[in-house]
Backbone as CSV, one residue per row, in Angstrom:
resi,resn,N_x,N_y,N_z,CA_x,CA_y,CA_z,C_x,C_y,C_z
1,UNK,7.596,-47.968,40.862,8.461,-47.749,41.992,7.672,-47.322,43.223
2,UNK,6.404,-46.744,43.160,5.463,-46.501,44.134,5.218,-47.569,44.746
3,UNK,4.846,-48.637,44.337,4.244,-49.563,45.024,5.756,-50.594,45.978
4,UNK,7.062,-50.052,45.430,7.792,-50.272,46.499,8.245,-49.646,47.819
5,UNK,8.120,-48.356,47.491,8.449,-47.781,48.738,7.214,-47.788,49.699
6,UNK,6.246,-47.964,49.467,4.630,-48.243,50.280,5.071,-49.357,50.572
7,UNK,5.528,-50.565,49.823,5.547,-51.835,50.843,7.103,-51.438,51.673
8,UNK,8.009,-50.851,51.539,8.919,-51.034,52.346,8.760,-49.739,53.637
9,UNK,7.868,-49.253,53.580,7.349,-48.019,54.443,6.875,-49.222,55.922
10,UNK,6.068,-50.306,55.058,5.353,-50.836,55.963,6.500,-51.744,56.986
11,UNK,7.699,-51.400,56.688,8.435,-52.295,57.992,9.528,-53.086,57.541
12,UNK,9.726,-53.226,56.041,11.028,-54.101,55.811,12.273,-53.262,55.197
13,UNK,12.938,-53.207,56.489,14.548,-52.524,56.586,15.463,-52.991,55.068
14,UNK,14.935,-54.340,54.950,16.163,-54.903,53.861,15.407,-54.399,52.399
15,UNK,14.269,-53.828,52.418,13.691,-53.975,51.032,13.856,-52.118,51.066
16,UNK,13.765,-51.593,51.806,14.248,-49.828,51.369,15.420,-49.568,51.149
17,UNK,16.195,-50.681,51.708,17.741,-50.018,51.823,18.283,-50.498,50.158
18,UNK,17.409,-51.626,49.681,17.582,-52.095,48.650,17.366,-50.603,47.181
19,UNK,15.749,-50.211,47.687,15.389,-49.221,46.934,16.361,-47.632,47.502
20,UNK,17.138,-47.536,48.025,17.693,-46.722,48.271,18.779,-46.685,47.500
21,UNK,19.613,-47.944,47.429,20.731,-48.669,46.341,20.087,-48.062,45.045
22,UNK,19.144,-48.577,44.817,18.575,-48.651,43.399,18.142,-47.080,43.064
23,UNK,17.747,-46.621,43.265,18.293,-44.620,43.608,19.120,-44.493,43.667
24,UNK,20.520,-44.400,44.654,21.811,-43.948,43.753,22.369,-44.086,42.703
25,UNK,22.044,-45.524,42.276,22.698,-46.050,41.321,22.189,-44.891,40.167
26,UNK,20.405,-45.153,40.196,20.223,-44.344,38.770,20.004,-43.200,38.963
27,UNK,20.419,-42.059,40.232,20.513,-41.128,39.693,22.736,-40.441,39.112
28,UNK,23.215,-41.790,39.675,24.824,-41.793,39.078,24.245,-42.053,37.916
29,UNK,23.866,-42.801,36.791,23.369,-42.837,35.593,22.925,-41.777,35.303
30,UNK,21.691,-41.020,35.676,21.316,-40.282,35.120,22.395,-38.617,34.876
31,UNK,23.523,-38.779,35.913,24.306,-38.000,35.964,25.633,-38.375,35.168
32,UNK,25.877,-39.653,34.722,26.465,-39.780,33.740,25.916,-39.823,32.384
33,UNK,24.938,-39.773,32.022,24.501,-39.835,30.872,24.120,-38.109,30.682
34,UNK,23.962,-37.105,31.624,24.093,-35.537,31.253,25.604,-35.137,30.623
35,UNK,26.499,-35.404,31.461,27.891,-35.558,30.941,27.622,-35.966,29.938
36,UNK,27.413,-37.065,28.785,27.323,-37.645,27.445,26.642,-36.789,26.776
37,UNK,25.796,-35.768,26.988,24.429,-35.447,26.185,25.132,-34.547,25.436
38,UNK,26.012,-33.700,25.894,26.594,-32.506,25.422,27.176,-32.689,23.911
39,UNK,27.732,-34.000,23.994,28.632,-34.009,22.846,27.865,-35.340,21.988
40,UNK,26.848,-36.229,22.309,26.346,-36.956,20.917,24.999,-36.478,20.637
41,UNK,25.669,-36.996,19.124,24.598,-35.834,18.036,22.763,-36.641,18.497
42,UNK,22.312,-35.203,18.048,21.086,-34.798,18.240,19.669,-36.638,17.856
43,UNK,20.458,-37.007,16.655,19.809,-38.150,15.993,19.925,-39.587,17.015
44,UNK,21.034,-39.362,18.180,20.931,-40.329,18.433,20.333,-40.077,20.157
45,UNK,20.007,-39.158,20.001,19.181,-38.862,21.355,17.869,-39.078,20.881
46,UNK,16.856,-38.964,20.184,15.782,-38.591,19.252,15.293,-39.971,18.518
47,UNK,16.028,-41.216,18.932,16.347,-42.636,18.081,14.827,-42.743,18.639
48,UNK,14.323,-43.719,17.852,13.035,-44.833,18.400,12.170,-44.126,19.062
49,UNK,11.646,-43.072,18.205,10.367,-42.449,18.752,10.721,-41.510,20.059
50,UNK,12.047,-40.871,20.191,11.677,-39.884,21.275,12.424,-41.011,22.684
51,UNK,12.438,-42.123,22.576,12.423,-42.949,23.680,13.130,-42.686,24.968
52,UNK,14.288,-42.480,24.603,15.187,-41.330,25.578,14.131,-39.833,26.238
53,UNK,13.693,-39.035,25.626,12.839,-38.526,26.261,11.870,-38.482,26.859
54,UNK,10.996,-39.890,26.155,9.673,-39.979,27.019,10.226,-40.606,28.333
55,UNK,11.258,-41.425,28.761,11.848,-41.792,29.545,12.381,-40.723,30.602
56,UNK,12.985,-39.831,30.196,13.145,-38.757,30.692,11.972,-38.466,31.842
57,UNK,11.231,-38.212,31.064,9.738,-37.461,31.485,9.408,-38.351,32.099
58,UNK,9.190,-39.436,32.085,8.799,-40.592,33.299,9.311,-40.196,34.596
59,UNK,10.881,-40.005,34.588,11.483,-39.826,36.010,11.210,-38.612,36.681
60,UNK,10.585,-37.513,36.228,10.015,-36.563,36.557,9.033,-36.653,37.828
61,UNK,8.197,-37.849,37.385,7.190,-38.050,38.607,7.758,-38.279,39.786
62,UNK,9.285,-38.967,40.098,10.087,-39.369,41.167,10.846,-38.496,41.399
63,UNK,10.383,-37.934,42.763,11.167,-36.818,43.311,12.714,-37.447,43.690
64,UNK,12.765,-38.877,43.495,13.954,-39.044,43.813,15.444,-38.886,42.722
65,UNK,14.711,-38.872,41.496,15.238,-38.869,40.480,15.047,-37.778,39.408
66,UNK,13.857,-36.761,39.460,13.542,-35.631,39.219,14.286,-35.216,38.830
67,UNK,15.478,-34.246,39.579,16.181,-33.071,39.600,17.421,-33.875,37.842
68,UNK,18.082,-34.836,38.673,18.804,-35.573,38.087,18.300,-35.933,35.937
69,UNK,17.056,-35.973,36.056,16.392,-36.193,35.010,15.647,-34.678,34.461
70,UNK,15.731,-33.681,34.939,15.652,-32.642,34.492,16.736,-31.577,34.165
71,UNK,18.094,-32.072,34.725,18.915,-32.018,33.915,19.052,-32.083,32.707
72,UNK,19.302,-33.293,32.759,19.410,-33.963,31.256,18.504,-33.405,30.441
73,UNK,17.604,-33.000,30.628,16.209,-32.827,29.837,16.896,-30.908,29.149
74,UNK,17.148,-30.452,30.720,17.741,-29.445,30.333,19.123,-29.098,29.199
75,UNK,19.791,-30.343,29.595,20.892,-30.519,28.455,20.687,-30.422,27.209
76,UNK,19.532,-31.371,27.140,19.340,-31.773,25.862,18.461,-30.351,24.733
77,UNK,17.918,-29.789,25.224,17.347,-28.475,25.187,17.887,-27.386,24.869
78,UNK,19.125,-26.740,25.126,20.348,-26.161,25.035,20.780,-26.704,23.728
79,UNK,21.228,-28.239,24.204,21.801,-28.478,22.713,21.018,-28.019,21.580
80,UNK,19.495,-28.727,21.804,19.033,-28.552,20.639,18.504,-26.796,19.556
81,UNK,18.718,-25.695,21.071,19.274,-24.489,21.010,19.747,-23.815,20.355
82,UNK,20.859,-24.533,20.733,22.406,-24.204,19.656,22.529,-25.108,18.628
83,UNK,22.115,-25.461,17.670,21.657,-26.171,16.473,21.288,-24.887,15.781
């Protein structure tokens, strides 16, 4: 995602507004899928190696999606808490 906002830095209106779209969208995902975390079980967060989390942790590096993805991270943490 770095290497898009560097090319749309450089001058194209239609290609940020695009990546701007593409940021709301997934941080509404990532804010609907915190809502979900609460209530499915632990095994199916944890499926395929963690994948959901290492994913998680990816969005971390994007301050645009950060907060939104440390949520969840936080959700999931709690849950696993209260276990």
């Amino acid at each position: 995602m770095t290497g898009l906002y560097t090319q749309a830095a450089s001058g194209d209106v239609k290609q940020l507004q695009t990546i701007q779209e593409h940021v709301r969208v997934s941080c509404a995902v990532l804010q609907t899928l915190n809502g979900y975390l609460d209530w499915v079980a632990m095994n199916h967060i944890i499926i395929k190696d963690n994948l959901l989390l290492v994913m998680l942790c990816l969005l971390l590096s994007n301050i645009d999606l950060q907060m939104d993805a440390a949520e969840c991270l936080l959700t999931i943490v709690r849950k696993k808490v209260q276990l």
